[in-house]
Structures are given as C-alpha cells and as structure tokens.
C-alpha positions, -999 to +999 in steps of 0.1 A: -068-769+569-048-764+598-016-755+603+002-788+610-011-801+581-006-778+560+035-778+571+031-816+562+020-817+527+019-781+516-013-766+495-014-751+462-026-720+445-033-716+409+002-698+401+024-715+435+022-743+449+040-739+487+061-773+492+069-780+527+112-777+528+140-775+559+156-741+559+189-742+574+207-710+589+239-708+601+262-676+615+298-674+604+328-648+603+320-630+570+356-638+555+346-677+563+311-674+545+319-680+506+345-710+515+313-728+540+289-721+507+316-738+483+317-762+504+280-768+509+270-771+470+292-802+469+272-822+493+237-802+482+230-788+451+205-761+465+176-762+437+153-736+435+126-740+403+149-738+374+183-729+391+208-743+416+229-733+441+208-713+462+215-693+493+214-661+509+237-644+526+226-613+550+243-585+556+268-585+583+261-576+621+276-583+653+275-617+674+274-616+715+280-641+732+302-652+769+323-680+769+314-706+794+338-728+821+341-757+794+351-734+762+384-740+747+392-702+753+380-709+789+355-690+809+353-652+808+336-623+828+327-598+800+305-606+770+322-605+736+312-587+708+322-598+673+316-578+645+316-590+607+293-620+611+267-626+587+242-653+586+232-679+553+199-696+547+192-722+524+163-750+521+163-782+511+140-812+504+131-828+540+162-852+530+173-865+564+204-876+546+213-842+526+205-823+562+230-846+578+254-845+552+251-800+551+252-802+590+288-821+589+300-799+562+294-769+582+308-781+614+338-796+596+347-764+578+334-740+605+359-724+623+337-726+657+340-753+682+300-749+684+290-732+652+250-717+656+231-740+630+195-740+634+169-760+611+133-755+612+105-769+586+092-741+566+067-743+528+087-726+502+072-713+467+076-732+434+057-719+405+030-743+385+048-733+355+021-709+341+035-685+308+035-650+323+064-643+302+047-611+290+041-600+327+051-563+331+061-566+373+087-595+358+124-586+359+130-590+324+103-566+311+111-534+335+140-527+314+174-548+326+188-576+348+204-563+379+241-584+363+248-554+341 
C-alpha cells in the first residue's frame, strides 16, 4: 500500500484501526489557551473513541519571531522573544466545514493579528472495540487513575 493511499482511507489492524483525521495546531499566550479551547468545543466537539473534548496542550516555551514593515506594531530591528507560549493540538474528522468553522474561532478569539495555525492530514488510532478489560498494562489495573 503506499503511502498516499494509505493517508486516504486508513488501514486496520486487529486491535486499531488508523482513520485518516486533520490535526490542527495552533500557538497562543499560555494565559489565552483555556479561553481558545472553551471556545473551540462549541463549534467542535473533539471526539476521541468514547470521550469528547479532546486536546493537548504542551508545555510552554518561547516564540521568536521580527515584526515586519506591514505589522500593526510596525517594523523592528531586533527579534522578539516571548516566553509563556504553549501550543494545542486537536484532530478532527476531514470536515471541511468543522475545520473552517475551528479556524474562525481561533482567529476571532486569538489575540494575534496573524495567529500560527497549521493543519496537516494525519491517521489517528480508534480501537476495534476488543474486551481487554483484564489487560494488566491498562490504566485501570496498575493500581489508580492519575484524578486522585
């Protein structure tokens, strides 16, 4: 199989079946993160198997960039370095409506002229449903649920 094709329609194993999905990313000021999210699940409801509302959010780091003639701060000389920006992921269905509709949200509530979105096709895992409830690597059977 090669690899375009396998992008297009996915393949299957017998415990995953790899589905082909868009996974947005986006950078953001960490303080602005959680409001973008809430924001987000209103217009996509993020399923993942049996749950919803499903994103990551990595761990802070700093974001370079120059701003250009053109820029509503106007051009500069030195490159700026801001720290406390973290970046989310999430995938969705390949939904051209859903992607347009999480592409506006972000840019609406985004406190960037330009926010950095980028979307690129990717095959995410979904379980065939098999009982490996007794499964000793499973969460639930090494002794707790990382809540508590």
């Amino acid at each position: 199989m090669e690899t375009q094709e396998i992008f297009s329609s996915g393949f299957e194993t017998a415990a995953i079946r790899m589905i082909p999905y868009w996974c947005i990313r986006f950078l953001a000021p960490a303080d602005e993160i959680d409001h973008l999210y809430d924001q987000i699940i209103k217009v996509a409801p993020l399923v993942y198997g049996k749950t919803d509302r499903n994103a990551i959010r990595a761990a802070p780091c700093h974001e370079y960039y120059r701003p250009l003639e053109g820029t509503p701060t106007g051009a500069e000389i030195e490159t700026r370095k801001r720290p406390g920006i973290v970046e989310m992921s999430l995938s969705i269905p390949t939904d051209q409506s859903q992607l347009k509709a999480i592409i506006d949200v972000i840019y609406e509530f985004h406190s960037y002229y330009e926010p950095p979105i980028s979307v690129e096709p990717i095959l995410r895992s979904e379980t065939c449903g098999l009982d490996d409830s007794d499964n000793p690597n499973r969460w639930w059977n090494r002794g707790g649920d990382w809540k508590k």
